[in-house]
C-alpha positions as CSV (number, residue, x, y, z in Angstrom):
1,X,27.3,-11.8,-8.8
2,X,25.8,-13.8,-11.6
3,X,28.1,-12.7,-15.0
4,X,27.1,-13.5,-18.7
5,X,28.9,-14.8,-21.0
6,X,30.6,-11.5,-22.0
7,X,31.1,-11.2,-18.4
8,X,33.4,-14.3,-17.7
9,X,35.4,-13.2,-20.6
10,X,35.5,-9.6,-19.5
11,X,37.2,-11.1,-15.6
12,X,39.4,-13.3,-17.3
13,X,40.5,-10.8,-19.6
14,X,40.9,-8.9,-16.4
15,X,42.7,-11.2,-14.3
16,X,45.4,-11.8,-17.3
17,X,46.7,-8.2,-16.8
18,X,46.1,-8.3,-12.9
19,X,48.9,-6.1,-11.4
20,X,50.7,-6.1,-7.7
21,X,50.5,-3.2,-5.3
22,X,53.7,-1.6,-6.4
23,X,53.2,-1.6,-9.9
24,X,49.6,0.2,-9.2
25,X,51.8,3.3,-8.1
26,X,53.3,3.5,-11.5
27,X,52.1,2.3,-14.6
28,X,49.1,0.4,-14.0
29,X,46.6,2.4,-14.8
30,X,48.2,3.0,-18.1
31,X,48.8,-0.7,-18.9
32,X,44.6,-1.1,-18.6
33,X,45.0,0.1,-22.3
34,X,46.5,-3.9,-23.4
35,X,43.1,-5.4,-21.3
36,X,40.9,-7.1,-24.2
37,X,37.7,-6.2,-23.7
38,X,35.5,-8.4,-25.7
39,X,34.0,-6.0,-28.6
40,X,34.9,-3.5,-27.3
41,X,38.1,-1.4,-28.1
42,X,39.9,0.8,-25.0
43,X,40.9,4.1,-26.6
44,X,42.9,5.4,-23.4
45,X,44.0,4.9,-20.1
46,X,45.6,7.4,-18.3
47,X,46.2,8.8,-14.6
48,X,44.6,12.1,-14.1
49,X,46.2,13.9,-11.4
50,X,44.2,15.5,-8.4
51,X,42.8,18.5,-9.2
52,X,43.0,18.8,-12.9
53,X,40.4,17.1,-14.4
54,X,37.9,18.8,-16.5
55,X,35.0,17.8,-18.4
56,X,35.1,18.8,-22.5
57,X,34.1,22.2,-23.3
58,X,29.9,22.6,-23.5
59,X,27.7,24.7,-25.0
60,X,28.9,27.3,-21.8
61,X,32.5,27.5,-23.0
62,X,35.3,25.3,-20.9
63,X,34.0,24.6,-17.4
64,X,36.1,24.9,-14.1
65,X,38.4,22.3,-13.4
66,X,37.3,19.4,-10.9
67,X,39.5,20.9,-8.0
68,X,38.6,18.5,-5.5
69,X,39.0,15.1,-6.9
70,X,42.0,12.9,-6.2
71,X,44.1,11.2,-8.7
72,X,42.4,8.7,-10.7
73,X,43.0,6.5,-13.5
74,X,40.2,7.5,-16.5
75,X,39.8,5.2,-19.0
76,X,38.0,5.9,-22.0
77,X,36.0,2.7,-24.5
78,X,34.5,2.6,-28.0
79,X,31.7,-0.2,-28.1
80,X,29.5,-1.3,-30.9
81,X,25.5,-0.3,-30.4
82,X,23.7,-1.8,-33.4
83,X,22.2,-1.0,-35.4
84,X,23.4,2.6,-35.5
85,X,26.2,3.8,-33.6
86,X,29.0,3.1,-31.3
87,X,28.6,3.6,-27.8
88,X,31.2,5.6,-25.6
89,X,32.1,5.1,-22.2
90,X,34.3,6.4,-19.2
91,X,35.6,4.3,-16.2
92,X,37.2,6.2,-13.1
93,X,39.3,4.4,-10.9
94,X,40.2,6.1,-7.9
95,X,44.3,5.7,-7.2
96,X,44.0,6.4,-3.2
97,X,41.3,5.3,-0.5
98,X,39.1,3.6,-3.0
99,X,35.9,1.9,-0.7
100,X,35.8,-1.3,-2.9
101,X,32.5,-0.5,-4.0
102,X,31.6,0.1,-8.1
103,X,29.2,2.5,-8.9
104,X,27.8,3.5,-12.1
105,X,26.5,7.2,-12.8
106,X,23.3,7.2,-14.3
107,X,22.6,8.6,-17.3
108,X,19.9,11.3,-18.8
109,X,16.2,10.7,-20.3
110,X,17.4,10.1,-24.0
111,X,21.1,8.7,-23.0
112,X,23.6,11.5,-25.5
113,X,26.4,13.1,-23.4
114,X,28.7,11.7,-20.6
115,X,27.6,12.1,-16.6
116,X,30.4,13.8,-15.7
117,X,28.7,15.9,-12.6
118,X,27.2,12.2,-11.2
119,X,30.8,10.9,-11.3
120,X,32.1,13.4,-9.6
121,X,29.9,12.8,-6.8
122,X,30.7,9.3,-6.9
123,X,34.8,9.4,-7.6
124,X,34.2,12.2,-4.5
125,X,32.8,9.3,-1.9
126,X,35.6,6.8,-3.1
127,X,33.7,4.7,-5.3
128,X,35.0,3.3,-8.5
129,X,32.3,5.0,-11.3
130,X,31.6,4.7,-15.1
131,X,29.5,6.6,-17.6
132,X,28.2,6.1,-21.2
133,X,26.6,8.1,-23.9
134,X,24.5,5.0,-24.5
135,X,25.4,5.4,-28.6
136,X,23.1,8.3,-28.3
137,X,24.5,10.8,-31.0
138,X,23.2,14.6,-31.8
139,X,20.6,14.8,-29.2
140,X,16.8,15.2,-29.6
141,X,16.9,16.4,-33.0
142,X,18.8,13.9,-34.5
143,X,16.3,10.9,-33.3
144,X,13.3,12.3,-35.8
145,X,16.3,11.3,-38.7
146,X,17.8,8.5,-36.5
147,X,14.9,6.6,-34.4
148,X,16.4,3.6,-34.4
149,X,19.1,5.0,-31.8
150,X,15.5,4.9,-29.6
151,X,16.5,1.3,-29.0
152,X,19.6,2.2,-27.0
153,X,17.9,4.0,-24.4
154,X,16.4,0.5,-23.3
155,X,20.0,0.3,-21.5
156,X,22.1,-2.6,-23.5
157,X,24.8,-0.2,-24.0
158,X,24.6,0.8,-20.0
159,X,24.5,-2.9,-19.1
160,X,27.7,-3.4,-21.2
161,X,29.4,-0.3,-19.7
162,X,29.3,-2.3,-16.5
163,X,30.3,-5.3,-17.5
164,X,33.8,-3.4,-18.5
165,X,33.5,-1.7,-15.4
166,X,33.9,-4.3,-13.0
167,X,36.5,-6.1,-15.6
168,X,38.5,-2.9,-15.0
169,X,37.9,-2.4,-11.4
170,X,39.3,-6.4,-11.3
171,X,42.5,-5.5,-13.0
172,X,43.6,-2.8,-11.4
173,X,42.7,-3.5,-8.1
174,X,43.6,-6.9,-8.1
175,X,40.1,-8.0,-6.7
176,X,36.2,-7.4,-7.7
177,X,34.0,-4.5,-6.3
178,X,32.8,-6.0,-3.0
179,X,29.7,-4.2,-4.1
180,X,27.9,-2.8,-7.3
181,X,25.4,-0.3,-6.8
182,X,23.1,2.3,-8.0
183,X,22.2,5.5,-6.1
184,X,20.1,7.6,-8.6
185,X,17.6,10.2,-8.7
186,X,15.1,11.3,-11.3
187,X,16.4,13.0,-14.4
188,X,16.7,9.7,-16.1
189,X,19.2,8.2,-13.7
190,X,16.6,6.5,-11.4
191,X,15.1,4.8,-15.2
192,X,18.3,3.7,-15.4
193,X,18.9,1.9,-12.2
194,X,15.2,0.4,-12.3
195,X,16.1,-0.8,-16.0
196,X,19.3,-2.6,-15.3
197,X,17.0,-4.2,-11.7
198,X,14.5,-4.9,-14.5
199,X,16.7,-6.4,-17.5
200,X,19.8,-7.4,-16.4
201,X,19.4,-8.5,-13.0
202,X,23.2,-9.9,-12.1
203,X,24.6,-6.3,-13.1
204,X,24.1,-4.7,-9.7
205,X,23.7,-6.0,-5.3
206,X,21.6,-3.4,-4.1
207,X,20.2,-0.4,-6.1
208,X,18.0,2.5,-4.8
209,X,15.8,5.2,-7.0
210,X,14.5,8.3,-5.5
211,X,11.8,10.3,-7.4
212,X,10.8,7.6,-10.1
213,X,10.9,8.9,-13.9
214,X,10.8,5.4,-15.2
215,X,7.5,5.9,-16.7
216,X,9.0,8.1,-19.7
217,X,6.8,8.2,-22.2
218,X,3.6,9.2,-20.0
219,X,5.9,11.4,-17.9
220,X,5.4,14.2,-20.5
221,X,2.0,13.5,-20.8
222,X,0.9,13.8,-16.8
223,X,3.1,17.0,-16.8
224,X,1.2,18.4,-19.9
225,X,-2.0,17.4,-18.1
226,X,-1.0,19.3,-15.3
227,X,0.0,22.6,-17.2
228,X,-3.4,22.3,-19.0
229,X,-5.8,22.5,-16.3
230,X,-4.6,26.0,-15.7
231,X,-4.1,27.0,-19.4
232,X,-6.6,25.7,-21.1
233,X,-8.1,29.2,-21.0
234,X,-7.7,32.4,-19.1
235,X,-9.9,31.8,-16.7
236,X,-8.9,28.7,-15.6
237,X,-5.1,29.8,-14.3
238,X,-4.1,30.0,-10.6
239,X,-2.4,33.0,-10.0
240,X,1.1,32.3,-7.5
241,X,-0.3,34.2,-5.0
242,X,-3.4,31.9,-4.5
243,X,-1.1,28.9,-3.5
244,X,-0.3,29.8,-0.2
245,X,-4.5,29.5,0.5
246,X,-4.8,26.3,-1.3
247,X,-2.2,24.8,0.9
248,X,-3.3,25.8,4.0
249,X,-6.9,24.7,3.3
250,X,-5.5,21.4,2.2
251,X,-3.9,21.6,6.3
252,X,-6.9,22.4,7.5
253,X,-8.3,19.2,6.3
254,X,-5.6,16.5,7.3
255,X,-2.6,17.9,8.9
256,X,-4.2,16.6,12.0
257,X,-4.4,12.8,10.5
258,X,-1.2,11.6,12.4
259,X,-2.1,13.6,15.7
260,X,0.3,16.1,15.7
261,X,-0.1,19.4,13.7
262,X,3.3,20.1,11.6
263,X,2.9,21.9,9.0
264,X,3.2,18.4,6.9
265,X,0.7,15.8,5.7
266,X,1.6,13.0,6.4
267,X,-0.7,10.7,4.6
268,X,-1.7,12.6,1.5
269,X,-3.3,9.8,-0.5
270,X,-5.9,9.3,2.2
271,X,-6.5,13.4,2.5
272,X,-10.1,14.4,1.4
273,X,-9.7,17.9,0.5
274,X,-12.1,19.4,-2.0
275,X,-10.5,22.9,-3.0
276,X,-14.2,23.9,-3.3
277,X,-14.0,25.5,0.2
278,X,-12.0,28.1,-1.3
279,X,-14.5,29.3,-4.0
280,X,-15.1,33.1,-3.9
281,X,-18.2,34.3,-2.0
282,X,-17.6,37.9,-3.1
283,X,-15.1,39.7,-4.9
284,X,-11.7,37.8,-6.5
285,X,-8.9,37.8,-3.8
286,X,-5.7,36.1,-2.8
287,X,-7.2,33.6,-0.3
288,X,-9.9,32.6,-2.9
289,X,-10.9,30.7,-5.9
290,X,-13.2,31.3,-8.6
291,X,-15.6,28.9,-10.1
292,X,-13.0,27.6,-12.9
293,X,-10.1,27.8,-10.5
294,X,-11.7,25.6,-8.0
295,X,-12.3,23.1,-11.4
296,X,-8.5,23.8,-12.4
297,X,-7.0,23.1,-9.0
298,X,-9.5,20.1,-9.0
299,X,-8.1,18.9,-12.2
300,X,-4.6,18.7,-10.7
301,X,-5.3,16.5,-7.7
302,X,-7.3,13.8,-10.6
303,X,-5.2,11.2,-11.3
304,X,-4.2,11.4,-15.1
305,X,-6.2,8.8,-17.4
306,X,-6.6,8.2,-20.9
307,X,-9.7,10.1,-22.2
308,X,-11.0,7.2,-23.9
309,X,-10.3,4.1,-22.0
310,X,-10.0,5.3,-18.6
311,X,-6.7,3.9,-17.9
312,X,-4.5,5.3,-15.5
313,X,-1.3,7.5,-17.3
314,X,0.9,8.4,-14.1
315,X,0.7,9.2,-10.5
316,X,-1.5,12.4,-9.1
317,X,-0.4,15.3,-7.5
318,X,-1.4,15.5,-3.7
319,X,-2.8,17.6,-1.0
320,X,0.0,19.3,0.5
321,X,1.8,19.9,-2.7
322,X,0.7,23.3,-3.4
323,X,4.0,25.2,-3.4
324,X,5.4,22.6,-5.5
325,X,2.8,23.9,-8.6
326,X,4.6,27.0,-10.2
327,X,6.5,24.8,-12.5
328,X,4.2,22.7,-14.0
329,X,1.0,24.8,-13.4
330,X,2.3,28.0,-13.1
331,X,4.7,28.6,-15.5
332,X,3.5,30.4,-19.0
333,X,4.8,27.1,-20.7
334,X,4.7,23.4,-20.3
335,X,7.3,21.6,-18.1
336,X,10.5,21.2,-20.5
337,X,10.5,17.7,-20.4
338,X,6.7,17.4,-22.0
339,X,7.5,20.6,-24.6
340,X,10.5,18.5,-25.2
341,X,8.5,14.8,-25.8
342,X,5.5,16.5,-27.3
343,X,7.8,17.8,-29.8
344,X,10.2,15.1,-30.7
345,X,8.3,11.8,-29.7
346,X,4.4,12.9,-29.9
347,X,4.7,14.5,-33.3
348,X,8.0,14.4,-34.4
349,X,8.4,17.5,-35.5
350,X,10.4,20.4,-34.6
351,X,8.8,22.7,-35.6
352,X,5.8,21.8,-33.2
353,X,4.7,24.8,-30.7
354,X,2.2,24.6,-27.7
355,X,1.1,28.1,-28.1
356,X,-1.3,26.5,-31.1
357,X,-1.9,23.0,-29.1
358,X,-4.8,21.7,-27.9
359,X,-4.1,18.2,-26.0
360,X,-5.8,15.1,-26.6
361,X,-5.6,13.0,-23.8
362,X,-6.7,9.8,-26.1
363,X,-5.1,10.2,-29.1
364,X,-1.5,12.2,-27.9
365,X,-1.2,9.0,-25.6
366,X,-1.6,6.5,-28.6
367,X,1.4,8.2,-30.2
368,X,3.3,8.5,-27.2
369,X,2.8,4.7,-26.5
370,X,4.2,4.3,-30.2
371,X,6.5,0.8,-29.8
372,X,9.4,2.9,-30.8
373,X,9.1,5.4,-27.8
374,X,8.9,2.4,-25.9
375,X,12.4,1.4,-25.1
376,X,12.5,4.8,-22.6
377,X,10.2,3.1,-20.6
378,X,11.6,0.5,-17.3
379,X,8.1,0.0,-15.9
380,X,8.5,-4.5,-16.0
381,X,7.2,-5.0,-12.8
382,X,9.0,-8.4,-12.8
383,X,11.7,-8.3,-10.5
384,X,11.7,-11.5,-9.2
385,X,15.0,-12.3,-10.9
386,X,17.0,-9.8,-8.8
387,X,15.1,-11.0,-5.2
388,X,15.7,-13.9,-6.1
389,X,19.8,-13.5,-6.6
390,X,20.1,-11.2,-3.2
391,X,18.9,-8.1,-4.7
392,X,18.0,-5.5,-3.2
393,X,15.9,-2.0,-4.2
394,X,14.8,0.9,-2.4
395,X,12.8,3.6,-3.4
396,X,11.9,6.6,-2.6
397,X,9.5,9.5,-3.3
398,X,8.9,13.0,-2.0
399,X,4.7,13.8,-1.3
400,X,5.5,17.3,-2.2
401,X,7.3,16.3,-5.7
402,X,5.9,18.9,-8.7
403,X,6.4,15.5,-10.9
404,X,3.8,13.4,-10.4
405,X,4.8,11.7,-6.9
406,X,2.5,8.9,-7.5
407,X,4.5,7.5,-9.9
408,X,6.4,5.6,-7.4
409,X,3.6,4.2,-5.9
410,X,2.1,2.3,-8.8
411,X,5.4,1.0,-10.1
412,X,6.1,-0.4,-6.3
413,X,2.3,-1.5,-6.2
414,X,2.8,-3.3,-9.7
415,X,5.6,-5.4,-8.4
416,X,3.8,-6.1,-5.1
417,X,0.9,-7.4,-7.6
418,X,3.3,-9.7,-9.9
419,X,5.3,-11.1,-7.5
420,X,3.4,-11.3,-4.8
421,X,3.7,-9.8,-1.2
422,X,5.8,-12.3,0.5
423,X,8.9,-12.6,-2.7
424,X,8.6,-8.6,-2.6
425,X,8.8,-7.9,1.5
426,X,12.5,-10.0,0.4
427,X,13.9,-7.3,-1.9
428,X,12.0,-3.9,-2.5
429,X,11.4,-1.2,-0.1
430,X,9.4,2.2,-0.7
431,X,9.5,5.1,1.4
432,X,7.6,8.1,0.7
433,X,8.4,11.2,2.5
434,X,6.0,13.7,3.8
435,X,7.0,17.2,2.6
436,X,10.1,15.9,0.5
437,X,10.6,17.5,-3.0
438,X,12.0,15.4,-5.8
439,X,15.2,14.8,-4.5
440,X,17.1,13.9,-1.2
441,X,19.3,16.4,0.0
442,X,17.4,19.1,-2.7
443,X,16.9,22.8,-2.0
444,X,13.0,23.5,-2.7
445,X,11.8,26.6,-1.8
446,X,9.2,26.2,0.7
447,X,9.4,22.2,1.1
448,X,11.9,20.0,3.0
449,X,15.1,19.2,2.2
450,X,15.7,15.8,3.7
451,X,19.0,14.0,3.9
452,X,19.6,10.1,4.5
453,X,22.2,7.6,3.5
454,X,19.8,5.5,1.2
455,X,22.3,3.3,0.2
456,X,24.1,2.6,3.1
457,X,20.4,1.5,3.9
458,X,20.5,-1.0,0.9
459,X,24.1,-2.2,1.8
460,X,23.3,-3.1,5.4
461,X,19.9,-5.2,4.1
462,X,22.1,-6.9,1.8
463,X,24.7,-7.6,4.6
464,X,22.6,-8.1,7.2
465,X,19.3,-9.4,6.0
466,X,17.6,-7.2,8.2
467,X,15.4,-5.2,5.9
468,X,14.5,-1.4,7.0
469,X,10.8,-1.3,7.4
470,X,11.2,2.4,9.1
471,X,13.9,4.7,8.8
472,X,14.3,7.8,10.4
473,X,15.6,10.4,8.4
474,X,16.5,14.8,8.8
475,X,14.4,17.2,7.5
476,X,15.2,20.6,7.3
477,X,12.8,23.7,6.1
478,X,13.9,27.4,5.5
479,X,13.6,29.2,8.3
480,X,13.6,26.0,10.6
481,X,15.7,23.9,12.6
482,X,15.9,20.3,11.6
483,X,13.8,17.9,12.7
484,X,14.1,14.1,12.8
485,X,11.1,12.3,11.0
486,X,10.1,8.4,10.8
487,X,9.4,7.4,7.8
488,X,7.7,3.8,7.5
489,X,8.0,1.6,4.4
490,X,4.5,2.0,2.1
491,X,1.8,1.7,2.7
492,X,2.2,2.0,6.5
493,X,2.1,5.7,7.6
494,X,4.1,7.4,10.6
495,X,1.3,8.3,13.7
496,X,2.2,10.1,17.0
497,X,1.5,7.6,20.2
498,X,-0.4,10.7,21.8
499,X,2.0,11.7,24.3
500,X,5.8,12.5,24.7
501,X,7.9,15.0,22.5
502,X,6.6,15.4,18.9
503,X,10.2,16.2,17.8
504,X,11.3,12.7,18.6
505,X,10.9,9.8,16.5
506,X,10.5,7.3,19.0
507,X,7.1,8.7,19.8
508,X,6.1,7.6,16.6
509,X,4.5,4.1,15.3
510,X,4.0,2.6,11.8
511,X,0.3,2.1,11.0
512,X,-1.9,1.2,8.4
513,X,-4.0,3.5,7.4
């Protein structure tokens, strides 16, 4: 792993307070409190004993004790984040059956408030973790008085946390992290593993990002786009009860594609459906659409563009999707994440209300593309650096995501186009998953929850050099057994060979389509 500067010091600092085995069974976790961090001061170091962790009390009142974590060492770091704040971070080291890997817990969209649920996840598997506030003081409100904290959220802060990280890891285990990693998933945390791949690329081996939100600042925009072609007047919303007919008209028309009819699409980009089919030929009913229905469900399929220029804002939403609309078509109000960044980072005002709104898709762009919004944005399709020091990046998206799936196909696309295709087919891998939601391993009613071990996929590329062009991965939908699917690396698609079971994946090929 290529350090900085700040780095070397950090592992020499490390290695002057490296401890033996035995002493790790007493005080060694307490004695990370002498380590000299470069600018950075270590405010505790302590053994936590199994069980009795719990995170600080919340808005909720104390929460329930983490019951099932092991002991670990916590230690807890004040570090300058100029030009406004100081940026706080935790580093777990787990005391038993640590797996020799690091891995940081990603944080949320605007940074503010420590990951403690991610690191329990991670502390869980074995792995060494860390989180940080990112200097990020007094949440949303406080950046309309504080925008300069804005700057944080490009990640310096995070970068830093894991510099200290693996400094720590190397002084109390006596040796580095054989591998720092990245396993996140939308909510900000898959920005944050893209950004530290983007800006720092000797921070991490192998990093993976399911459900892209690295594109923050036209995030809320394609969301608002989405809630408006239903609300921008009565007639124009889609009643939950008209779903189920859009998404098996959308069936109808490509189910088929791959050969085998599954309930799934497997190639939605390619699907020509034209929710037109469904208008209403007599009275209003559940398995129709009126006139401005049909142009409202039409509207959500578009692919979000600037009014004036034409440019491209974010990924569409896809045939197939339908059940995945109540949130950000359906519901009276706009996604939480747009209310939020129309609010505080398209006006600035918080006193702003969407119930006496009318979007501009020109002009509400221009302000969100404001260069101090900016820094919430990892969308530098330059990551040649990282390829080109072992790297390694997989991503992943769900087809039936309610935020804007395509997403992760134009950032993947944009690095195939900077780089090139032969540097890329080296280091980054996309998979999008047929009838996946947002997440892997997510409960979505109506869509699949799928389960894989993403980055043990990363790990063995980076070990082996083999890189995963197909994987095959378990699906699972209420009401269903699960299935095994392959899944091919975009753009090639999964089609059946014509004959043998359709339930296994071996009677499946990767094609272009």
């Amino acid at each position: 792993m290529k350090l900085s500067v700040l780095g070397v010091a950090l592992l020499a600092a490390a290695g002057a307070v490296r401890l033996d085995v035995a002493a790790q069974q007493t005080n060694s976790c307490e004695r990370l409190a002498s380590l000299a961090l470069p600018g950075t001061k270590i405010t505790s170091a302590v053994r936590v004993e199994a069980g009795t962790f719990s995170p600080p009390a919340g808005r909720r009142g104390a929460p329930e004790p983490f019951k099932e974590l092991g002991a670990f060492c916590r230690v807890t770091t004040t570090t300058p984040a100029p030009p406004a704040s100081d940026a706080k971070t935790e580093i777990w080291l787990p005391i038993e059956n640590w797996n020799h890997e690091y891995q940081p817990a990603g944080g949320g969209f605007y940074g503010a408030g420590m990951g403690y649920a991610r690191m329990r996840e991670i502390l869980r598997g074995g792995s060494a973790t860390s989180a940080s506030d990112s200097g990020m003081t007094g949440g949303l409100p406080a950046l309309i008085q504080h925008p300069e904290q804005m700057t944080n959220i490009a990640n310096a802060p995070f970068h830093t946390m894991i510099e200290q990280g693996n400094a720590l890891v190397t002084a109390y285990y006596g040796t580095a992290p054989g591998f720092t990693l990245m396993d996140e998933c939308g909510n900000g945390g898959s920005r944050d593993a893209l950004a530290i791949v983007e800006r720092w690329p000797g921070d991490l081996d192998v990093a993976t990002a399911v459900g892209a939100t690295n594109y923050g600042t036209h995030h809320g925009l394609a969301q608002m786009w989405l809630y408006w072609a239903t609300h921008k007047d009565e007639a124009s919303y889609i009643p939950e009860e008209k779903y189920p007919a859009i998404h098996q008209a959308a069936l109808d028309a490509c189910d088929m594609k791959d050969g085998v009819k599954d309930g799934v699409i497997e190639d939605p980009p390619h699907c020509k459906f034209d929710p037109g089919v469904l208008l209403c030929k007599g009275a209003d009913s559940p398995a129709c659409l009126t006139g401005p229905q049909v142009t409202a469900a039409r509207r959500i399929y578009e692919t979000p563009r600037h009014a004036r220029t034409g440019a491209v804002l974010y990924g569409p939403m896809v045939p197939g999707s339908e059940f995945s609309w109540p949130p950000v078509a359906g519901s009276p109000r706009p996604y939480p994440y747009a209310e939020q960044f129309y609010r505080f980072f398209v006006f600035h005002d918080q006193n702003w209300d969407y119930k006496t709104f009318t979007p501009d898709f020109a002009a509400d762009v221009d302000r969100a593309d404001a260069p101090q919004n900016l820094p919430m944005n990892a969308t530098d399709p330059n990551i040649a650096p990282f390829i080109d020091r072992g790297g390694k990046l997989i991503m992943m998206g769900g087809w039936n995501d309610d935020l804007g799936p395509g997403n992760n196909v134009n950032y993947y696309e944009s690095v195939v186009r900077t780089i090139g295709a032969a540097k890329a087919r080296t280091g980054i891998r996309l998979f999008m998953v047929p009838g996946m939601h947002h997440c892997l391993a997510g409960d979505f009613p109506s869509v699949y929850r799928v389960d894989f071990d993403l980055p043990g996929a990363a790990k063995q590329w980076k070990q082996t050099g083999k890189a995963p062009d197909d994987i095959i991965v378990m699906t699972t939908r209420k009401g269903e057994a699960a299935q095994r699917r392959r899944v091919c690396a975009y753009p090639k698609v999964s089609q059946y060979k014509g004959k043998g079971d359709i339930a296994d994946p071996a009677n499946f090929v990767c094609t272009t389509p």
